[in-house]
C-alpha positions, 0 to 999 in steps of 0.5 A: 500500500503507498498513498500520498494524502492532502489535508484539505480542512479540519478532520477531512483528507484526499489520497491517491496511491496504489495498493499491490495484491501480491504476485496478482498485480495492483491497482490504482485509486483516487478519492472520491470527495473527501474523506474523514478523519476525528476523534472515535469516543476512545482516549488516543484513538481517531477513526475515519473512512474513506472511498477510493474509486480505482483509477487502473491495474496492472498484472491480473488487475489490467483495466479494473474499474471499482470502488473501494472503501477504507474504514480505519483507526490511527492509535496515539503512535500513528499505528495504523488498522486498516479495513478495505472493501473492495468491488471491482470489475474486470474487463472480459 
């Protein structure tokens, strides 16, 4: 996973980057409107989501189109989890 990420006001984001799904291949996105950031009701932990829309592939993912959702915590160190779901088409 690389991404680069702007900051675009208090507690909302846009991000670009590709994600590698091993020896399968990887794709690229971009975000669809803005995506969140802010406090998640736990001391330390902030919690947001995000929609990428999939901008190409390479490998076993050549031409994909979809989206992708990016629910996700940030700990007080910058640890990061992560939960993507992701639908995407293929061409035929």
């Amino acid at each position: 996973f690389e991404s680069e990420v702007q900051i675009t006001g208090e507690g909302t984001f846009v991000e670009s980057g590709s994600i590698a799904y091993g020896s399968a291949g990887k794709v690229t996105f971009k975000t669809v409107g803005r995506g969140v950031l802010g406090p998640s009701g736990i001391k330390d932990l902030q919690r947001g989501a995000v929609i990428w829309e999939v901008t190409g592939g390479e490998g076993q993912f050549a031409g994909a189109t979809g989206l992708i959702t990016s629910n996700f915590t940030v700990g007080a160190g910058g640890e990061v989890v992560d939960n993507h779901f992701a639908q995407l088409f293929l061409p035929s």
